[in-house]
N, C-alpha and C positions, 0 to 999 in steps of 0.2 A: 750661675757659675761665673762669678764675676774675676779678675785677673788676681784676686786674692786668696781664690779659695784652689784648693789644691787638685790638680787633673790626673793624679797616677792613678794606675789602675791598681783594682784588688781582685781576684776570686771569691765567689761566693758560691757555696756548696748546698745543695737541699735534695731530698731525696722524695720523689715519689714514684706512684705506682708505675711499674713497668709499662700497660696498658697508653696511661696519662702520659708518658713520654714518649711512647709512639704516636699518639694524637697529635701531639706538636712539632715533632719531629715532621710530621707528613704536613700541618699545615706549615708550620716555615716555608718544607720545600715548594709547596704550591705558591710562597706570598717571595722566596728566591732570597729567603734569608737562613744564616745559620742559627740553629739551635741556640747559642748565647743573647746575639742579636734578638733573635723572637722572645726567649724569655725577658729582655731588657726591654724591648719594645712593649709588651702588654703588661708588667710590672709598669710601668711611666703612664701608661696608658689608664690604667686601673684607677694611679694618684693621681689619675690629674681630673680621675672621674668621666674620661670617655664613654660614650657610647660606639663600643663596638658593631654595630650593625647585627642581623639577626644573622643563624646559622644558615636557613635556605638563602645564603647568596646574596642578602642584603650588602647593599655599600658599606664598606670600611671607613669612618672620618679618619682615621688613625691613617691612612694610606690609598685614598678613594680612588686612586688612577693605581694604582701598584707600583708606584715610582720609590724607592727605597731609599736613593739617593737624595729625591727634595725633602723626603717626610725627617730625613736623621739632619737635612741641613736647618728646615725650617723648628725642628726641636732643641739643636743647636743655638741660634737665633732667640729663638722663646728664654733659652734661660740665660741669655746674656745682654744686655743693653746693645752694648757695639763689639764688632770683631772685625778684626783687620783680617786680607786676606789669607795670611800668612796662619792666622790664629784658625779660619776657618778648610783651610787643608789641613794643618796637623789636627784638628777635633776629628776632620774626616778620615787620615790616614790611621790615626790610634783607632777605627771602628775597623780599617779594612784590616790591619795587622791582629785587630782581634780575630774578626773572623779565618783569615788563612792561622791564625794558632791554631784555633780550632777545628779550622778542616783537617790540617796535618796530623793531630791528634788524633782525631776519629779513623783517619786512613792509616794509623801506624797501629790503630788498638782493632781493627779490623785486617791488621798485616796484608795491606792490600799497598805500602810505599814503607820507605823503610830509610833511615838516615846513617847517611855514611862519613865517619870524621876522618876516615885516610881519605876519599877522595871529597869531603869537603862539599856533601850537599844528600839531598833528597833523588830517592832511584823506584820504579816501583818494582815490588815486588814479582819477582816472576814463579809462575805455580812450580815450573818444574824443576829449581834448584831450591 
């Protein structure tokens, strides 16, 4: 991702088994990533030909300490020669702004928070009104 090539982001939609999306859904939570995030991660991970560690608990190369933070800096890093600091907060803030999209969505499509444009923000939902 060199300073020519373009950083916006897109959506990308796929569907599978319900079963298959709770599976990952639950391992994200345990690896403290969201749902996008984790699909993005083991997509990169797949091309770039890792070895995932085994199911009984083997080590993760993709993440061996569970640090989220160094494994998205140092993949960041990997597909660029040089990044200035500047270049390497906004790669990292375009991951967190992804991820709270996505929480807020999951928490608005579960009517568990709910957004409000008169008073101009996020409120959570309460059961009794």
């Amino acid at each position: 991702m060199g300073e020519s090539q373009d950083t916006s982001r897109a959506a990308v939609r796929t569907y599978v088994p319900t079963y298959q999306k709770d599976e990952w859904r639950d391992h994200a939570d345990e690896l403290g990533m969201s749902q996008s995030e984790f699909v993005r991660t083991m997509v990169q991970a797949g091309r770039k030909g890792f070895d995932l560690g085994d199911e009984e608990g083997g080590s993760d190369p993709v993440d061996p300490g569970g640090h989220g933070l160094e494994t998205r800096l140092l993949s960041t890093l990997e597909s660029n020669e040089f990044m200035s600091w500047d270049q390497l907060v906004d790669a990292l803030a375009d991951d967190l702004e992804d991820r709270l999209d996505d929480a807020l969505g999951e928490l608005q499509g579960e009517n568990r928070i709910r957004y409000s444009g008169r008073h101009g923000g996020y409120t959570l939902v309460n059961d009794g009104n």
